[in-house]
C-alpha positions in Angstrom: 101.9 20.4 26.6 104.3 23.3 26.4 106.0 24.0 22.6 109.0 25.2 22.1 111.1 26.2 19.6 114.7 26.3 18.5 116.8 28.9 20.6 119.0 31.8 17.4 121.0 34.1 19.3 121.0 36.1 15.8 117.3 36.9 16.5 118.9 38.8 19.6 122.0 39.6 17.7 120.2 43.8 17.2 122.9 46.2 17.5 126.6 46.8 16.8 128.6 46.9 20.0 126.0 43.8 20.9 127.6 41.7 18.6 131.0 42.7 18.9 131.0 42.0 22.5 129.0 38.4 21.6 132.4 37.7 18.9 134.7 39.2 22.4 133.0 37.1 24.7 133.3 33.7 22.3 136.8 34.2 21.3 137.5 33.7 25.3 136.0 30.0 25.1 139.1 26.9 24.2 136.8 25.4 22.2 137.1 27.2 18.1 133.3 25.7 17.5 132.1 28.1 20.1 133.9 31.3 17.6 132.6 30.0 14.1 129.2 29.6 15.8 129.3 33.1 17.1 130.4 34.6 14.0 127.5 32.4 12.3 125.3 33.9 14.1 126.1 37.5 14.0 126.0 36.8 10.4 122.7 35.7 10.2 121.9 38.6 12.1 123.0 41.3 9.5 121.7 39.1 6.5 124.0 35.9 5.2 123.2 37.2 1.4 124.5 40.2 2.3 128.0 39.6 4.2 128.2 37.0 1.3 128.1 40.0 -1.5 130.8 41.9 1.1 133.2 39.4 1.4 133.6 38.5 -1.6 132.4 34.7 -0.6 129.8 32.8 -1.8 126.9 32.4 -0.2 128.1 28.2 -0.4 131.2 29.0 0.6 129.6 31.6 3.8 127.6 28.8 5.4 130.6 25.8 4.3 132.9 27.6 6.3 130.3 28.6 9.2 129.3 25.1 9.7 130.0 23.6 13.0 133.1 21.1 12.2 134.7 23.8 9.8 138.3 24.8 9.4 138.0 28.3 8.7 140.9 29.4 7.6 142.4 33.1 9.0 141.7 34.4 5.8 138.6 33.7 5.9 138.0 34.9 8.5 139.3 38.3 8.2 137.0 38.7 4.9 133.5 37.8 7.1 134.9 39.8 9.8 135.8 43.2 7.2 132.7 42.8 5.7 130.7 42.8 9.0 132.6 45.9 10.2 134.5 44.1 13.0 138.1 44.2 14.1 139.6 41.9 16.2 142.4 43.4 19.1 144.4 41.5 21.4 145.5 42.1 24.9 147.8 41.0 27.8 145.8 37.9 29.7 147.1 40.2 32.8 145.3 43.3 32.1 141.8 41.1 31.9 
């Protein structure tokens, strides 16, 4: 019998420009979920304890808003984002 276990992108999650181009590459999906679970991830990546502390957040309030189902709220957002040291940037649809 083969075991396996639980796939965690944030065990993969190792570097900077890695996990910016993960958030890039999940804010092109419709579906919000598929975001909040990226920027779950790259959370758990650089320490949920710490982006917690850098946001300003609880830790309760970190994973409440993570959670699949959430309504994160912009401002939210922009704290977890600030305190992981990543900006969001738009561009035309026609220069993709």
């Amino acid at each position: 019998m083969i075991k396996t276990s639980p796939f965690d992108a944030s065990e993969f999650l190792d570097g900077d420009e890695m996990m910016a181009e993960y958030l890039t590459l999940a804010l092109e999906d419709e579906n919000p979920e598929v975001f909040i679970t990226a920027l779950g991830n790259v959370a758990k990546a650089r320490g949920m304890a710490q982006i917690a502390k850098d946001s300003g957040l609880s830790r309760e309030s970190l994973y409440k808003a993570l959670r699949s189902g959430s309504k994160l709220r912009y401002e939210t957002v922009q704290k977890i984002l600030k305190a992981l040291n990543v900006k969001l940037s738009a561009e035309s649809a026609d220069a993709a």
